[in-house]
ZAKE-255869 format. One record per residue (C-alpha): residue in three letters; y, x, z. Coordinates in steps of 0.5 Angstrom, whole numbers, padded with zeros to 4 digits, always signed. Each point is the difference from the previous one (the first is absolute). Example, Ala and Ser with C-alpha at 12.3 -4.5 7.8 and 13.67 -1.06 7.14 Angstrom:
# residues 2
ALA-0009+0025+0016;SER+0007+0002-0002;
***
This chain:
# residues 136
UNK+0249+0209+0237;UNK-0007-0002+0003;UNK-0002-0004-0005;UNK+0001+0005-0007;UNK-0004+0005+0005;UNK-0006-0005+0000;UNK+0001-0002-0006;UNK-0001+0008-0002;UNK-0007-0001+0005;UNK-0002-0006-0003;UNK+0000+0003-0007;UNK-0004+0006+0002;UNK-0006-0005+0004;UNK+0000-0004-0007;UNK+0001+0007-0005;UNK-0006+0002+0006;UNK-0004-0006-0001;UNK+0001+0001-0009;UNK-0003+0006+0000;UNK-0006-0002+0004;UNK-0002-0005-0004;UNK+0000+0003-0006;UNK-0003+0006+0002;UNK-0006-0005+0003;UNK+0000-0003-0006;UNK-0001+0007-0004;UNK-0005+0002+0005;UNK-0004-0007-0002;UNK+0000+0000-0006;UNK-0004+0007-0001;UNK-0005-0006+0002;UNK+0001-0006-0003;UNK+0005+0002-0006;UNK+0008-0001+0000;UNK+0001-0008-0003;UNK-0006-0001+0007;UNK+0004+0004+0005;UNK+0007-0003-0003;UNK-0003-0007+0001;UNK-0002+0001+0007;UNK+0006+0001+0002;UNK+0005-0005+0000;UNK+0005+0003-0005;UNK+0004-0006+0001;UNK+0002+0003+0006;UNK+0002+0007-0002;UNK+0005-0003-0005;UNK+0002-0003+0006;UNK+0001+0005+0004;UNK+0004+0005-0005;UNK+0004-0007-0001;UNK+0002+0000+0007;UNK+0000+0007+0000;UNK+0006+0000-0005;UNK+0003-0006+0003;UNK+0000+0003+0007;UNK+0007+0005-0002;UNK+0003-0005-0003;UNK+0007+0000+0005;UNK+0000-0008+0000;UNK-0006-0002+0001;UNK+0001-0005+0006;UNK-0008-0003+0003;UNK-0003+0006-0003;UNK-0003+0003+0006;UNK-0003-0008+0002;UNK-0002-0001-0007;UNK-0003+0007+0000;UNK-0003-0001+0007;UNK-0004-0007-0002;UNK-0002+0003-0006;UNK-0003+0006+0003;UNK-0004-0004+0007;UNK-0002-0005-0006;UNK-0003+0004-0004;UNK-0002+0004+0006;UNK-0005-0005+0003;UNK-0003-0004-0006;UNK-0002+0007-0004;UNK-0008+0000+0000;UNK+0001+0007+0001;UNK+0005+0001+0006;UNK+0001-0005+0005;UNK-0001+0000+0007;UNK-0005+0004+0000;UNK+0004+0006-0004;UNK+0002+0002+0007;UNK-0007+0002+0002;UNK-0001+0003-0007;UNK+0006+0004+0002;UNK-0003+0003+0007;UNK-0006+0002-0003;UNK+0003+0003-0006;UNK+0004+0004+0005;UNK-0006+0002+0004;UNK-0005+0002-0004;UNK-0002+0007-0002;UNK+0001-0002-0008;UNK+0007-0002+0001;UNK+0002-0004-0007;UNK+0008+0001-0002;UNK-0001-0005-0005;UNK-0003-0006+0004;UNK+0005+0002+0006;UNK+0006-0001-0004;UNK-0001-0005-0003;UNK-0002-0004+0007;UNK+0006+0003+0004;UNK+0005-0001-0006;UNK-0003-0007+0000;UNK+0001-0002+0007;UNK+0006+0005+0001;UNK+0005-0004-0006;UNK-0001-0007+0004;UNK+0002+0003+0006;UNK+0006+0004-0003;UNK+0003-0006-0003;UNK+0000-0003+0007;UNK+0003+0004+0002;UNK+0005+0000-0005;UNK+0001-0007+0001;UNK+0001+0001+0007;UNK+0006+0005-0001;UNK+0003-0005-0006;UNK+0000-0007+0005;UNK+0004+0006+0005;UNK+0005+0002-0004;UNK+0001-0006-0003;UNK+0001-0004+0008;UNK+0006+0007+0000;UNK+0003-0002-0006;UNK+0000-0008+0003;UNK+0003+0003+0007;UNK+0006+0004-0004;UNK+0002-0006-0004;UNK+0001-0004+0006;
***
């Protein structure tokens, strides 16, 4: 159904928005050192994020997408790092001369996995007013 193709899109977003986080912190810890870099990222929330990646194929997992979806816009408008201003970071990263992947990934994914969740969340409340409408 929808749903499972949503899942397979939300799972790429966070798969996306990983491995700009460890490649960012690879690249910050040339500067500062490992344990530094580890630190200034939140590892909290990568654990959290391979959680929800591996609870996002489970089949019988009711509220994952409004569960995913408060987790993601939560931790997407109180990070230092991103917030509001992330929309910004993305225009300039994508129009300057020195195109930064790593940077451009890590915005997107960010942005882009509260919007799919959404999304998802939007198709299950369908679905589940057409299972309501077939029992009557």
């Amino acid at each position: 159904m929808i749903s499972s193709k949503i899942k397979y899109l939300l799972a790429t977003s966070i798969l996306l928005n990983i491995i700009a986080n460890w490649w960012g912190i690879i690249n910050m810890s040339h500067n500062l050192g490992i344990i530094e870099s580890i630190l200034a990222n939140s590892i909290i929330y990568q654990i959290a994020i391979v959680l929800c990646l591996f609870i996002c194929f489970r089949k019988n997992i009711k509220l994952f997408f409004i569960s995913f979806f408060i987790f993601s816009s939560y931790f997407l408008l109180t990070s230092p790092s991103l917030g509001v201003d992330s929309i910004k970071m993305l225009y300039y990263l994508f129009f300057w001369k020195y195109f930064n992947i790593q940077a451009y990934l890590f915005y997107l994914s960010s942005w882009l996995m509260p919007i799919i969740s959404l999304i998802g969340v939007i198709f299950q409340i369908q679905e589940y007013k057409k299972s309501k409408n077939v029992i009557k």
